[in-house]
N, C-alpha and C positions, 0 to 999 in steps of 0.2 A: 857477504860484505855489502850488496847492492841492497840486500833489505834492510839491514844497520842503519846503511847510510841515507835510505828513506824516512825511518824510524825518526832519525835524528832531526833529518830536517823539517818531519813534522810536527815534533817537537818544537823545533825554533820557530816555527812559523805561528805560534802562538802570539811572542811578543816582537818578530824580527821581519820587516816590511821584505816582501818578494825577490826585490834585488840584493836584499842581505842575507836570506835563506838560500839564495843561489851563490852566493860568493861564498859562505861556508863549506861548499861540495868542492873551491877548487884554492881556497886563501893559502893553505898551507900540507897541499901535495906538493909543489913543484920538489921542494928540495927530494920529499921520496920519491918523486919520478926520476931526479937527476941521480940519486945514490942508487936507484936500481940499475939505471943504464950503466954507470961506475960499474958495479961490481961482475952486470953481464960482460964487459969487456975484459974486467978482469978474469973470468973464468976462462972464455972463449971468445980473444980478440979477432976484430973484423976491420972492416975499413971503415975510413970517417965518410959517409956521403955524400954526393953534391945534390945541393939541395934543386931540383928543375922549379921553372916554372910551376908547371904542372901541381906538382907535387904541396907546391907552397898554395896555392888556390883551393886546393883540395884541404888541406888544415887549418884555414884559414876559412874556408865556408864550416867545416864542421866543429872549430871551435866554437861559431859564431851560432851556430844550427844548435848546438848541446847549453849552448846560455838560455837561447827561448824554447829549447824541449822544458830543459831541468823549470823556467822560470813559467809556464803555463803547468806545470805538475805541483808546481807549489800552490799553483791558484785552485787547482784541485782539493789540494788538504785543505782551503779553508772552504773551501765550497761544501767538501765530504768529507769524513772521517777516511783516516790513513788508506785501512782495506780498498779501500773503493776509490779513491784518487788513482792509487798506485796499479790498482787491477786495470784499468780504465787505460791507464799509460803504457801497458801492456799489447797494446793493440799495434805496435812497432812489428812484430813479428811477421803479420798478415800483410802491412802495409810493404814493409820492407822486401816481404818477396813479390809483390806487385810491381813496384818501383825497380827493384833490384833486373825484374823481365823485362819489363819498359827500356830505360835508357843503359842498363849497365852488362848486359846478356847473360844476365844470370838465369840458369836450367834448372831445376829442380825436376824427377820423376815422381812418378804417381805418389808414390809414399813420404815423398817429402814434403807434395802438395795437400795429403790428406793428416799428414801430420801438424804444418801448418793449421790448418782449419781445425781441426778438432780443438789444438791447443786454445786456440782465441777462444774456442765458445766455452771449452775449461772453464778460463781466465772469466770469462764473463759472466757464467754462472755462479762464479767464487765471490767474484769483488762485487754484484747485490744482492748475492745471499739469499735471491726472493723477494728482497723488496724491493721492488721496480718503480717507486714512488721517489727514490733517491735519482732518478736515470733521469735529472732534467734536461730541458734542450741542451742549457749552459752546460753542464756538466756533460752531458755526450760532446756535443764540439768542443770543449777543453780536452776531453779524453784522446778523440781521434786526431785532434790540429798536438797533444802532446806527443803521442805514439808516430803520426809521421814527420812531425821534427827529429826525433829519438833517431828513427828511423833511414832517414836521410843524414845524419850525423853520422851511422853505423857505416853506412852503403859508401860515404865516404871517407872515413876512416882508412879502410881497408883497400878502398884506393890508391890514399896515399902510401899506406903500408905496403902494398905491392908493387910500385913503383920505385921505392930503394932501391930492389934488388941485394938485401942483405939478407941474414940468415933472419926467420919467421920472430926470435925473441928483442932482434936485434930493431929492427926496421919498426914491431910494433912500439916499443922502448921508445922510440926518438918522435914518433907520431904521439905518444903520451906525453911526453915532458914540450914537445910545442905547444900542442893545442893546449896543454893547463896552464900554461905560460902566459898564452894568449890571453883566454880568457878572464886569466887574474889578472892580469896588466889592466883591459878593458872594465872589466865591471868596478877597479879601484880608482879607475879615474874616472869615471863615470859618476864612483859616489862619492867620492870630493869631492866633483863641481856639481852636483844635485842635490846629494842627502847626505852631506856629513854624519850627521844623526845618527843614520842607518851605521855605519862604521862604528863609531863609540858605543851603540848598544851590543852589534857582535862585538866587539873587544871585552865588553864587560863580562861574556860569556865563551871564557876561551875552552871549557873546558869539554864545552857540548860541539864547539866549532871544530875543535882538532879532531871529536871523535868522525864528526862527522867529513871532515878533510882525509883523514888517515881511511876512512873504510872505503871512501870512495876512490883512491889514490890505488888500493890494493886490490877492489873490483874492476877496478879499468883497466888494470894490469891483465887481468884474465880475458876478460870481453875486446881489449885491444890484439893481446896474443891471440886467440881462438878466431878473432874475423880476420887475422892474416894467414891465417891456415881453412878458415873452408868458409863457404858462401854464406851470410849475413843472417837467410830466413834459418837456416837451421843452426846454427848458433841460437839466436834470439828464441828458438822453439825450445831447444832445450834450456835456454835458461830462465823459462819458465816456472820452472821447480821453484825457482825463488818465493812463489806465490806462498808454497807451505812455511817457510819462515817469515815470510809476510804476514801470515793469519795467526801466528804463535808470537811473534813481535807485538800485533795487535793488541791479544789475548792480555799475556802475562807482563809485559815491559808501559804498554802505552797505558794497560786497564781500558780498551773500549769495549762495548757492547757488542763482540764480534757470536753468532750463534753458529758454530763449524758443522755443518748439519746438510750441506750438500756435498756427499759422500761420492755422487756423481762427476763433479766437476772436477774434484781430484784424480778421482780414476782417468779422465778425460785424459788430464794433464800428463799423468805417467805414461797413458797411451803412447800422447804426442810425442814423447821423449823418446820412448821405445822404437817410435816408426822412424826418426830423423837419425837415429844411434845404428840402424840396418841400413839407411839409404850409402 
């Protein structure tokens, strides 16, 4: 879904200014983030939560963190071709278990740290392909200031999520439908009082925006669920794998100039998955 919803936004980033390619990822999730929490309560109801302090800081930074990840990742695609933006943004994984040691005590053992590491240099041999002429300064600082926004967005997510104290589907649930909330609140009155414009051009294309709304609404489902059950870098290392739908989106759906020919970086990547699925 996270690759779709990349796919798509690269696509809009064609004719749709920065902050309108980034309100596409979150215009028209809320209601599916609100019908999923619905229905979790209906399978397996729980309590309603009180929302702490704490808690609310925490979704409130990382709403705010996943507007300027998503919105330096779109500066990407116009900078480079999808592969290589999105590779680039990828670097979340490495950062996050950095960050995650630093202030949040997150532990990972040898194989979680070597699985980390492998997986980036994967990611990094895949998204330039060899041509290292694409790796400008701009585009390396867009890459890693996008990966440790991503990043720090992740690490607090799942802060907040584990501060509910509800059951793992329940807690992630209500951390998704704020922080999408937030967000669209924010970047729509944003672009009423700056770029109208930017609004009426996504409207006129609802049909790229909803895809791109809808995949990203049901990948954050997953990446929300999965960092309220185990620590950020290994989550983010296995979701990796993204990359090979990444470079097949590329291929077949965008028609770019993608050459799949480092057979290395692949294997790299299944490594990394393999070593973080034993830790």
């Amino acid at each position: 879904m996270q690759s779709w919803r990349n796919a798509f936004q690269s696509h809009l980033s064609g004719d749709v200014k920065t902050a309108g390619v980034t309100l596409a990822r979150f215009l028209w999730a809320s209601p599916i983030a609100a019908l999923y929490l619905w229905i979790l309560y209906q399978v397996d109801p729980a309590e309603i939560p009180t929302f702490s302090l704490r808690f609310t800081g925490f979704v409130v930074g990382a709403a705010m963190m996943q507007i300027l990840a998503t919105a330096l990742m779109v500066r990407l695609f116009k900078f480079n071709n999808y592969a290589v933006g999105a590779g680039l943004a990828k670097s979340e994984a490495l950062v996050a278990a950095i960050l995650g040691m630093i202030f949040f005590g997150t532990h990972l053992n040898l194989l979680g740290w070597l699985g980390v590491l492998i997986g980036g240099v994967g990611i990094f041999l895949m998204s330039t392909r060899g041509n290292y002429r694409q790796l400008s300064m701009p585009t390396i600082l867009l890459g890693l200031s996008s990966g440790s926004a991503f990043a720090l967005t992740s690490l607090w997510i799942r802060e907040a999520s584990l501060s509910l104290g509800l059951p793992f589907p329940h807690c992630a649930a209500w951390v998704l439908l704020l922080v999408i909330t937030i967000q669209t609140v924010v970047l729509v009155s944003y672009l009423l009082i700056q770029d109208p414009q930017t609004l009426k051009v996504l409207w006129s294309k609802p049909k790229i925006t909803i895809l791109t709304s809808v995949s990203s609404c049901i990948g954050s489902m997953g990446w929300f669920s999965a960092m309220s059950l185990q620590a950020v870098p290994y989550v983010k290392t296995l979701g990796q794998v993204e990359i090979f739908f990444t470079m097949l989106i590329s291929v077949f759906w965008l028609k770019q100039k993608v050459r799949i020919k480092d057979g290395m970086g692949l294997i790299m990547i299944a490594l990394a998955a393999i070593l973080v699925m034993w830790t």
